[in-house]
C-alpha positions as CSV (number, residue, x, y, z in Angstrom):
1,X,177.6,48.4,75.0
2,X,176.9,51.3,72.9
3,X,173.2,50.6,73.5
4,X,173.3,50.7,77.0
5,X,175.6,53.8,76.9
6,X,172.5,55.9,74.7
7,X,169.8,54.6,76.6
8,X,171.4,55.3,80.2
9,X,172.2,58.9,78.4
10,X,168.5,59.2,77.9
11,X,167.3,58.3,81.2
12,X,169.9,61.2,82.6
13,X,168.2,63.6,80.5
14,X,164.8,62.8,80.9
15,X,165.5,62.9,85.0
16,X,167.3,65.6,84.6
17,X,164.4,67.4,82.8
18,X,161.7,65.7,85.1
19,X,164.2,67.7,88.4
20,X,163.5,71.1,86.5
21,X,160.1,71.0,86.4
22,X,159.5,70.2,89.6
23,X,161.5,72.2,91.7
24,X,159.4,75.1,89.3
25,X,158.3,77.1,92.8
26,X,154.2,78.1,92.1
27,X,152.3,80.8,92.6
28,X,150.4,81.6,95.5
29,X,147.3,84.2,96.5
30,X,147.9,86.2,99.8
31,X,145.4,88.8,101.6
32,X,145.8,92.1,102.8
33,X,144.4,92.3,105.6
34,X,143.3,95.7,107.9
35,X,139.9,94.8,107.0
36,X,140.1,93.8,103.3
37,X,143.0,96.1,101.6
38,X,142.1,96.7,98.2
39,X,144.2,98.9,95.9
40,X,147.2,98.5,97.5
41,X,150.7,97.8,95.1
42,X,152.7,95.0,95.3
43,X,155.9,93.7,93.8
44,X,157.5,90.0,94.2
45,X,160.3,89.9,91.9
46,X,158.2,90.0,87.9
47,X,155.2,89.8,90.0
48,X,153.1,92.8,90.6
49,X,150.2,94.3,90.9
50,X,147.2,96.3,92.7
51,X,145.3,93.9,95.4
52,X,141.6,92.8,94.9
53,X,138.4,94.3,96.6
54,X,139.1,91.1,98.9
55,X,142.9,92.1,99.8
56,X,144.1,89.2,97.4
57,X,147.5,89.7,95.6
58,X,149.5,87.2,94.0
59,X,153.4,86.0,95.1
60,X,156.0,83.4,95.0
61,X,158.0,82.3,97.6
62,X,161.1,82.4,94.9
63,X,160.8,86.1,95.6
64,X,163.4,87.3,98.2
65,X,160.7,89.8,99.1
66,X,157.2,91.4,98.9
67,X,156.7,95.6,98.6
68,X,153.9,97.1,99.2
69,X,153.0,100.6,97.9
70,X,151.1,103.8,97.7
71,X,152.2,105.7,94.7
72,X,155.5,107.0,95.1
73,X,155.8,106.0,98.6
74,X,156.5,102.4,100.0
75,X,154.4,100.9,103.0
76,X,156.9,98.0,104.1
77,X,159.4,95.7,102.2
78,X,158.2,91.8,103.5
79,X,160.9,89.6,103.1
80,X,159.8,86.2,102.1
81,X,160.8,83.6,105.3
82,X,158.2,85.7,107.1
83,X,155.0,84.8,105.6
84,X,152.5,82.9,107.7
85,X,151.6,79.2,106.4
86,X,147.9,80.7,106.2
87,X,149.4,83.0,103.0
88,X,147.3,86.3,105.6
89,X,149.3,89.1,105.4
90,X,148.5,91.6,108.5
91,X,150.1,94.7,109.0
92,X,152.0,93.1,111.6
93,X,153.3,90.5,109.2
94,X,154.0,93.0,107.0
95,X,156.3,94.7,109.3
96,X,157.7,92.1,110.5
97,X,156.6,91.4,113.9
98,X,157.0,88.7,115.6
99,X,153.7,87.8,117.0
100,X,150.4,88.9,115.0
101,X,149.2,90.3,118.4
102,X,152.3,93.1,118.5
103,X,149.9,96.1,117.2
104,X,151.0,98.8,119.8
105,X,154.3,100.2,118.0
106,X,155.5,102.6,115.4
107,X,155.3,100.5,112.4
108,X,151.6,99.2,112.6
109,X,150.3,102.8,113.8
110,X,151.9,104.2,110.9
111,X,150.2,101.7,108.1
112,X,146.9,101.5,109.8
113,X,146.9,105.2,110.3
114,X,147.2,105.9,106.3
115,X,145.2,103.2,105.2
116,X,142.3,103.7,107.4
117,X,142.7,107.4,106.4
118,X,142.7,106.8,102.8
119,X,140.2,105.0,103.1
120,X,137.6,106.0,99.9
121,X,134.5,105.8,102.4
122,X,135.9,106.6,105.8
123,X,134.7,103.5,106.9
124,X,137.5,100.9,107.2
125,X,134.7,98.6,108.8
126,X,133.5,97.2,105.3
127,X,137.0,97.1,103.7
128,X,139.8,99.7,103.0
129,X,140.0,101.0,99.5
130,X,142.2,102.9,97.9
131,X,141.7,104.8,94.8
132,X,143.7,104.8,91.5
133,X,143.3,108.8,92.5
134,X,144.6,108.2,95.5
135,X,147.8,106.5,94.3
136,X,147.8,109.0,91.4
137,X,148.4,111.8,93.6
138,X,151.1,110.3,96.0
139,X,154.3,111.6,94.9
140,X,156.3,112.5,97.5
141,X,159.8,110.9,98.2
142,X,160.2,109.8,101.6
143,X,163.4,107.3,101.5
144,X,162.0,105.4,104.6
145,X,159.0,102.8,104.4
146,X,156.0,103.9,106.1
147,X,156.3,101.3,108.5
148,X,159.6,102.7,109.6
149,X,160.3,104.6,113.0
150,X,161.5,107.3,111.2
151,X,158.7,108.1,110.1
152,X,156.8,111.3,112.0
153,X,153.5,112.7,112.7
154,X,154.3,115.6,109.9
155,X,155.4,113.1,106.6
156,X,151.9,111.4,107.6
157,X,149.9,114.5,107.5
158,X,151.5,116.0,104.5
159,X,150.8,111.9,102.8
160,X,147.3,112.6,103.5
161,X,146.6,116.0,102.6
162,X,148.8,115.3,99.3
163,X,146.5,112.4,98.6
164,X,142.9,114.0,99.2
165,X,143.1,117.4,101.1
166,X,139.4,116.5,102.3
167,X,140.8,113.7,104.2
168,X,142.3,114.1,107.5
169,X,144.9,112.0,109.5
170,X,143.2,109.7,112.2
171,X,144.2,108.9,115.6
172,X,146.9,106.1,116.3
173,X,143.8,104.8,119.3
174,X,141.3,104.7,116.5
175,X,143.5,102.9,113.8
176,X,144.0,100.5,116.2
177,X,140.8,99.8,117.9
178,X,139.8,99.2,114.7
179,X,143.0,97.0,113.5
180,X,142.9,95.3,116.8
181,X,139.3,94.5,116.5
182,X,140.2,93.0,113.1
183,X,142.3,90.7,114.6
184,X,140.3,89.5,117.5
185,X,137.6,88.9,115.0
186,X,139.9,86.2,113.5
187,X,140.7,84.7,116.9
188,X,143.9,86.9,117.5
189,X,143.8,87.9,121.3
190,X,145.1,91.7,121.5
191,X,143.6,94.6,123.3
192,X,146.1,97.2,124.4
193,X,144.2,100.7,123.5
194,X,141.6,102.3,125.1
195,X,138.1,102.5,122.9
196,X,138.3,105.7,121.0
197,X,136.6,108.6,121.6
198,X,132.6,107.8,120.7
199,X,131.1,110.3,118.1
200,X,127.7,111.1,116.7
201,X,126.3,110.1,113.5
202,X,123.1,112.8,113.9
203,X,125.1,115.8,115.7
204,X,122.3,117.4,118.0
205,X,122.8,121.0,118.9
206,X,119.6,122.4,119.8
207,X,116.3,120.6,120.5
208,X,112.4,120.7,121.1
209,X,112.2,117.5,123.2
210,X,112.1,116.2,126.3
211,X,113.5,113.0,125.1
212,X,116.6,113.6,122.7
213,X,117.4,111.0,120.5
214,X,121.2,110.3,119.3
215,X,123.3,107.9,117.7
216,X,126.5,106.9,119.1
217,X,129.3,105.5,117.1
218,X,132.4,103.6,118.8
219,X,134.6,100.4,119.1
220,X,132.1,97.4,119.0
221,X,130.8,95.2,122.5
222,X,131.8,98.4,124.6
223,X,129.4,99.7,127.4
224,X,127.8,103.0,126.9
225,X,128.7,105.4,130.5
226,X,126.6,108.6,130.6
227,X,128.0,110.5,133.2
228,X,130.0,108.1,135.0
229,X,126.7,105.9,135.0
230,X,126.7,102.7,133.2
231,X,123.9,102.9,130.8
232,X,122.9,99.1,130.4
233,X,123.9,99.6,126.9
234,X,126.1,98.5,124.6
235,X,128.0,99.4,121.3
236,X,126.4,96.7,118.7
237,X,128.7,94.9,116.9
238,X,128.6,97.4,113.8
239,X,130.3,99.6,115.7
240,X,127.1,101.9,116.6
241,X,124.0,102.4,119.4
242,X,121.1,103.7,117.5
243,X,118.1,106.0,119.0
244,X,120.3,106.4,122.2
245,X,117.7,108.6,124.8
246,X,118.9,111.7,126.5
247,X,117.1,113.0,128.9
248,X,116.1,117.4,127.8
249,X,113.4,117.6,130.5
250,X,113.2,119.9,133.0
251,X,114.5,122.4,131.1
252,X,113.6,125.5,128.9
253,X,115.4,127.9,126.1
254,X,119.1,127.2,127.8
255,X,121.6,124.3,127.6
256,X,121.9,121.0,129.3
257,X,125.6,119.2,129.3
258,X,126.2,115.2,128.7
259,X,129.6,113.1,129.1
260,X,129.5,109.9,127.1
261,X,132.5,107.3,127.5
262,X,132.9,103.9,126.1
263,X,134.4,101.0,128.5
264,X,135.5,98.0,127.2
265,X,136.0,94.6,128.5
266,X,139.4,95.2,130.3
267,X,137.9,98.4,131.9
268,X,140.0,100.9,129.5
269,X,138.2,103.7,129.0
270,X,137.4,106.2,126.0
271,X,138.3,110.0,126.1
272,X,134.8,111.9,127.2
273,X,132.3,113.1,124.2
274,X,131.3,116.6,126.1
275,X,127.6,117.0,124.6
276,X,126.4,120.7,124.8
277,X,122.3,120.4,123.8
278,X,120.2,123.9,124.1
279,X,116.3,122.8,124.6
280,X,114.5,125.3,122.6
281,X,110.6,125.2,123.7
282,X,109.7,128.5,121.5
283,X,108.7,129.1,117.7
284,X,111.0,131.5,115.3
285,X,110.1,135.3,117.1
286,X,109.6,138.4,114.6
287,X,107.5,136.2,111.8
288,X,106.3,140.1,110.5
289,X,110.2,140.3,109.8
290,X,110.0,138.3,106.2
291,X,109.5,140.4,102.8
292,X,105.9,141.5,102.0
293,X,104.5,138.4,99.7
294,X,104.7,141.3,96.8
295,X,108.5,143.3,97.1
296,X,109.5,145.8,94.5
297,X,112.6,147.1,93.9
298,X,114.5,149.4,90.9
299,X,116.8,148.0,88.4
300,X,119.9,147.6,88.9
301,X,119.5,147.0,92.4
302,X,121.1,143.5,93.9
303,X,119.6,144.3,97.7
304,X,116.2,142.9,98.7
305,X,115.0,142.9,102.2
306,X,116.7,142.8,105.6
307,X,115.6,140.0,107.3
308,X,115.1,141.0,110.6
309,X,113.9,138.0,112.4
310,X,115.7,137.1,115.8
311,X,115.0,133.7,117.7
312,X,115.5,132.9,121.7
313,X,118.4,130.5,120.6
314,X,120.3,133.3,118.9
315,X,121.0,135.1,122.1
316,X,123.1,132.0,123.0
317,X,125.2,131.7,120.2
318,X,123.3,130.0,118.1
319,X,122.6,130.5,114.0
320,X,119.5,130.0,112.2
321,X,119.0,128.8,108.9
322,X,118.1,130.4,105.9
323,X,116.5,128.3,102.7
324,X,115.6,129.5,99.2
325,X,113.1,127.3,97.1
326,X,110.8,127.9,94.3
327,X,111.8,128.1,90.4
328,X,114.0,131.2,90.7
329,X,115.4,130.1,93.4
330,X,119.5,130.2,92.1
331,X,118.9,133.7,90.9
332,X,119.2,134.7,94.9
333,X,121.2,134.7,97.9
334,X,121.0,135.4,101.7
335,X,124.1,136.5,103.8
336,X,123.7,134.3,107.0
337,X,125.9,136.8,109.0
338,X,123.1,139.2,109.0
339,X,119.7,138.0,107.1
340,X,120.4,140.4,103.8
341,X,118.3,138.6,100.7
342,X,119.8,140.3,97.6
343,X,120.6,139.3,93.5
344,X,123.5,137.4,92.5
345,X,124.0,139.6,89.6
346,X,122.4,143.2,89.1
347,X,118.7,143.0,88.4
348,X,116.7,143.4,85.8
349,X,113.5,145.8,84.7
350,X,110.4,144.1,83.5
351,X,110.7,140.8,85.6
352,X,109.1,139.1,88.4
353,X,110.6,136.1,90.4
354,X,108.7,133.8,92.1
355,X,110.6,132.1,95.5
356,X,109.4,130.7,98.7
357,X,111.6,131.9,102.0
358,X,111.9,129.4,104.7
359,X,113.7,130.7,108.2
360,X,114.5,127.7,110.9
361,X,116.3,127.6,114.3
362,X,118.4,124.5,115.1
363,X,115.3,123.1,116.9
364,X,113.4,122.8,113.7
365,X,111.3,126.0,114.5
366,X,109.9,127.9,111.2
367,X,108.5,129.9,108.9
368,X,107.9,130.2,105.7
369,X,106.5,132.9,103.2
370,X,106.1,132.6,99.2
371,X,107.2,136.0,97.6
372,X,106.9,138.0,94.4
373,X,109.9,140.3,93.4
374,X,109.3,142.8,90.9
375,X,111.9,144.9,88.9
376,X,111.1,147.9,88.0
């Protein structure tokens, strides 16, 4: 009886053991995704730490809840029951939407607009990364999560500038294009912004040609319109239309005006790129204006030369460029406000300096002259 007693006692045990282990809940790897989010913090109960280059973080569904942060400030607070069976976390998961395709609110625009903006390359196309910098410098205390409507315009700005002050804040449209873009890539249906307002990759001011050649960057698939016109051209899906033709014939030394919009397939359309391009036909005017090829001037003089020269573009606004080369060429300067080459520091008797002067106009226009500067 007592046999039966110690061996039933052991089988309670060892059941009882075997019920712990396997009610253990394991560890899972999620994904970030606005593109790939990497250097983003997370915390899951005693789990934390910076997602991957691919967006992957690790969690367990024991936690109550997932955070995500920047520094000192928190993106959204997940709570557990909402993660997807597919363990993707998109910034509508992440706050909490109820379908993947509900982009066009507070919450989203908020994330997508920082992260994008953040972004260590501008380019959230190839991935969003955030630098340890980045997260270093974040230390302001907002007590709302950025996904919250309470959040404003301002705290985003201030976010950004804190962070990097050579980053700006994007547009809600463009964060959004590209978020929306993300998810249609992954068989998400959603398109409920307008394509963003295209920009330039090679910014043409002035030109020499009849045919002008540009590079137009905007939301993927959509049609190119040049003044109302549709182009028969597309926006690759890279995001970009290279060695784009404009048409700077028929005219000579003044300015011809170009409207570029991008039309997607629901017939939203972007806001208008206003191009401004001067067609410059002439060479640089007033060559005989450079310093003689041997200048002299008395120690401790800083002044050179007044470089005279003028240009038909200048007499519509436009600057010309000034460029020092040759071995001395750091010893130097030129104010570009009016052409004065001069010393950086008071000169010296007894040397020469060797530099070659080049003068261009936006249209590529110029000249050039090698001189000798003696100090007497």
């Amino acid at each position: 009886m007592i046999k039966y007693i110690f061996i039933s006692l052991i089988l309670v045990l060892f059941i009882s053991c075997g019920s712990n282990t396997s009610t253990s809940s394991p560890n899972y790897t999620g994904y970030l995704v606005d593109s790939r989010v990497s250097g983003v913090e997370y915390t899951c109960n005693n789990i934390s730490g910076i997602t991957k280059e691919d967006g992957s973080f690790t969690f367990n569904y024991s936690c109550d809840e997932i955070t995500f942060k920047l520094g000192n400030i928190i993106l959204a607070n997940m709570k557990i029951s909402s993660v997807k069976t597919d363990n993707i976390f998109y910034i509508t998961d992440i706050t909490q939407r109820s379908n993947r395709n509900d982009t066009n609110n507070i919450p989203v625009k908020n994330i997508t607009r920082l992260l994008q903006s953040l972004d260590d390359d501008n380019d959230p196309r190839n991935g969003i990364n955030i630098t340890q910098n980045i997260r270093d410098n974040i230390v302001t205390n907002i007590p709302y999560e950025i996904g919250s409507d309470k959040i404003n315009e301002q705290d985003l700005q201030n976010i950004v500038k804190e962070a990097d002050p050579s980053k700006t804040l994007i547009s809600d449209t463009k964060a959004l294009v590209h978020f929306e873009q993300v998810l249609r890539d992954n068989n998400i249906y959603v398109d409920t912004v307008p394509p963003f307002k295209p920009y330039l990759s090679n910014n043409i001011i002035s030109t020499p040609s009849d045919i002008t050649i540009i590079d137009i960057n905007g939301e993927q698939n959509t049609k190119i319109y040049l003044n109302g016109i549709y182009t028969n051209k597309d926006i690759n899906k890279d995001g970009i239309y290279n060695d784009f033709e404009l048409d700077t014939s028929h005219i000579k030394n003044t300015f011809k005006e170009f409207n570029l919009t991008l039309v997607d397939d629901t017939n939203k359309t972007s806001e208008i790129l206003k191009l401004r391009i001067f067609k410059d036909t002439d060479d640089i005017g007033n060559k005989d204006k450079l310093p003689a090829s041997n200048t002299t001037i008395n120690s401790p003089e800083q002044f050179i030369y007044d470089i005279d020269i003028t240009d038909n573009s200048t007499s519509y606004g436009l600057d010309l460029v000034y460029k020092i080369e040759g071995d001395d060429k750091d010893l130097f300067e030129i104010d570009t406000t009016n052409g004065y080459l001069s010393f950086k520091n008071p000169s010296i008797a007894g040397n020469t300096y060797n530099i070659k002067l080049t003068v261009s106009d936006l249209a590529y226009h110029s000249v050039s002259k090698d001189i000798n500067i003696t100090v007497n």
